[in-house]
N, C-alpha and C positions, 0 to 999 in steps of 0.2 A: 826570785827563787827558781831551783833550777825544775823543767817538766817532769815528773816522774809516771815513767813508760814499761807498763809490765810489755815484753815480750812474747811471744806464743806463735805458734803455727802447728799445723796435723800431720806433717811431716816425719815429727818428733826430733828428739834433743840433737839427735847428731846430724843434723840437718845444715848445710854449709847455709843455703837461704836463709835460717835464722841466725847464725851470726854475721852474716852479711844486714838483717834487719838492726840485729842490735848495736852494731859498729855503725851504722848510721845515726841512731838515737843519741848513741857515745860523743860522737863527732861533730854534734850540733852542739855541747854540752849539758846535755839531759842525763838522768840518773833512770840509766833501764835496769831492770831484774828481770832473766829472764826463768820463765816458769813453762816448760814444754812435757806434751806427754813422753813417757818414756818409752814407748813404741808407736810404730806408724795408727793414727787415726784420721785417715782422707776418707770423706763421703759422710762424715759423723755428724756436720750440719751442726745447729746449737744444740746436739742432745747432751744429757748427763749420762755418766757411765754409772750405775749401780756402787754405792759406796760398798764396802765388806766391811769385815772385821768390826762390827758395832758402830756401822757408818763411821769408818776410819777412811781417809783414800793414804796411801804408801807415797811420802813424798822425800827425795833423797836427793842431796846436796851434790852438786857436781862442778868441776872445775873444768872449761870450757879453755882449750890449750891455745885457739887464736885470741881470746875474751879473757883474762886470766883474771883481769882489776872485776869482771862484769858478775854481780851474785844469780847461781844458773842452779835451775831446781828441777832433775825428773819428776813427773807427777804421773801414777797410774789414773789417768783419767785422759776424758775425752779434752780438747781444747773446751770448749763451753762451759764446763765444770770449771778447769782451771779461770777462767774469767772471772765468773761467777766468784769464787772465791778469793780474785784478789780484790774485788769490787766490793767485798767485805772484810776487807783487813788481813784476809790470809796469807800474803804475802809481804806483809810489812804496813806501810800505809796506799791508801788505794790510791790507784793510777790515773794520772790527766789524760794520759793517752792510752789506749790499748793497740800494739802494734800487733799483724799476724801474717805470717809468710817470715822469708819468700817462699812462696810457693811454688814447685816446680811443676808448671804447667797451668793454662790459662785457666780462669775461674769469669766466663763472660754467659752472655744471657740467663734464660731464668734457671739453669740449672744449676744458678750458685747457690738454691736456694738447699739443694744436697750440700754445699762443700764446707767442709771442718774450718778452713780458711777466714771465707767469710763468714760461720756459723758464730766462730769468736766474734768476729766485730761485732755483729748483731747484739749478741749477746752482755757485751760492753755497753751498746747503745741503750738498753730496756736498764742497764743499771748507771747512766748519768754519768758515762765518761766517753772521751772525742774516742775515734776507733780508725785505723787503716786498712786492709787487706790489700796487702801487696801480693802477686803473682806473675810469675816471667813464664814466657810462653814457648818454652819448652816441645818439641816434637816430640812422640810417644818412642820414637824410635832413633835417639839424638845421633847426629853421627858428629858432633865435637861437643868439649863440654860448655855447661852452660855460661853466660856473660851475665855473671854476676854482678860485675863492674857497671855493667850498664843498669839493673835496676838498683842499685844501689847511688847513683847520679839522679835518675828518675825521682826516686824516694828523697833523698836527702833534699829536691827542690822543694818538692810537697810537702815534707813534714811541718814545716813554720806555718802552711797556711792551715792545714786539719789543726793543730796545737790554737788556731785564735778562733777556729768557728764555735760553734755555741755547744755543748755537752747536749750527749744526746748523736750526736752527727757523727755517717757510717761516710768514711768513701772507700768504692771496689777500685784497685788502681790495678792496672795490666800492664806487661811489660813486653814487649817484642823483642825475642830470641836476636837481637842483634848486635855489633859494638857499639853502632850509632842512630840508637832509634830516635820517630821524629817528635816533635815535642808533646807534651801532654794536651788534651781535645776531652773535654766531656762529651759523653757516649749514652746513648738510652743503651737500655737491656735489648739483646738481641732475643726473637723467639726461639732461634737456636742456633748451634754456634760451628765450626767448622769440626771440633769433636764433640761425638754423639754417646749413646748411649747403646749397648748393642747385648741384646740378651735371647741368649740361646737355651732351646730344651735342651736335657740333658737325658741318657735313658735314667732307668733308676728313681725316677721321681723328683731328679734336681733339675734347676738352672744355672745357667750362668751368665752373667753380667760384666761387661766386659766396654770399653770402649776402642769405636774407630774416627776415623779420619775422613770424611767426606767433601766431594768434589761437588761446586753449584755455587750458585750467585747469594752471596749473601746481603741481607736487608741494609739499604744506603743511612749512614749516620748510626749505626748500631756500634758495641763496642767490638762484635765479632768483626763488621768490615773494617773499620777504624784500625783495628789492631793487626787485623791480616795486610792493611797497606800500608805498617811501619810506624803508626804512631802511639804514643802514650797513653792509653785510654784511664779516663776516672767515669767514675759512676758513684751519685750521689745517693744514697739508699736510704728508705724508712724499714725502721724493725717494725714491730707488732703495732698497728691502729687499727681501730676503724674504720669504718665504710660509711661515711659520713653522708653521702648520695643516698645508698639502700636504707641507714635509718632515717632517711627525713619518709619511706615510704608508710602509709596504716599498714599496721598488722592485722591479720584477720582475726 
């Protein structure tokens, strides 16, 4: 039987990274549907967007002009929502895989723990199907377009091994903005990564949030250095556990 792989990323539907995801799927011959928000939701993590209309979410059928054979769904929702609901039938029957990305631009150390990207995988994982987050690593200021071709090689290696590991199981996969990047390297989580977080007062009473690009040595065997020197990074993740060390402590 062939895998049956919901699609998704926070990019949203017209996102060239998810039909480069789901052409991958295709091309192993898995049965993807893909189901994406219909506008950009990056930084949304595994939140749920507030249902409306009588806890209705607005989901509308759309025909995907490189994917035409591939069934492709806008969803007014965050990715996480979308998971969430195809990991209960919402989207036909639930998925062995949950695929997410590509995402345009890296998603490495712990501040994936913001990103819509891998908030899906997570989110797949707490409900008992295999998960990817793929991300190509993308500069904030590209000056050619991205190499798609290259994480879509990357991916299409990985996919048969996530598809046999055991449900439940998250991998963060990174991709290197290049045509020939080096091969895939498990990576721990960097404590932070070559783009930052950068937030400014504003007058008025607002801020702004905003991300840069910074210069400095990054931590040896992390996915951030891993990936700034050309290779493939995966990162094996746990969703939500326990702290199995702090409860063996008494309580007072």
């Amino acid at each position: 039987m062939a895998v049956r792989a919901l699609v998704t990323n926070d990019d949203g539907i017209d996102s060239p990274g998810l039909v480069t995801l789901a052409r991958c799927a295709r091309d192993l011959g898995w049965q993807p549907i893909i189901a994406a928000p219909a506008t950009e939701s990056s930084g949304t993590s595994a939140g749920l967007t507030a249902a409306r209309n009588h806890r209705q979410v607005a989901v509308a059928r759309r025909t995907l002009a490189d994917l035409p054979d591939v069934p492709a769904y806008a969803v007014a929702a965050h990715p996480g929502l979308i998971v969430l609901a195809a990991c209960h039938d919402g989207f036909g029957e639930r998925p062995d895989v949950v695929l997410s990305g590509v995402n345009r631009g890296g998603n490495v150390g712990r501040a994936i723990l913001h990103s819509g990207t891998v908030g899906a995988a997570l989110t797949a994982a707490v409900n008992d199907a295999r998960a990817v987050a793929v991300s190509l690593d993308s500069p904030l200021e590209p000056v050619a377009p991205p190499n798609w071709d290259a994480a879509a090689a990357a991916t299409t290696r990985l996919l048969p091994f996530a598809a046999a590991c055991d449900p439940g199981t998250v991998l963060n996969v990174n991709v290197p903005d290049t045509a020939r990047p080096g091969p895939p390297r498990w990576a721990r989580l960097a404590t932070y990564g070559r783009v930052q977080t950068k937030v400014t007062q504003l007058a008025g009473g607002t801020i702004e949030v905003g991300s840069v690009e910074v210069a400095g040595e990054l931590e040896p065997g992390t996915d951030a250095e891993l990936l700034a020197d050309g290779f493939v990074t995966v990162t094996a993740l746990h969703s939500v556990h326990e702290d199995d060390e702090l409860m063996r402590r008494d309580l007072p």
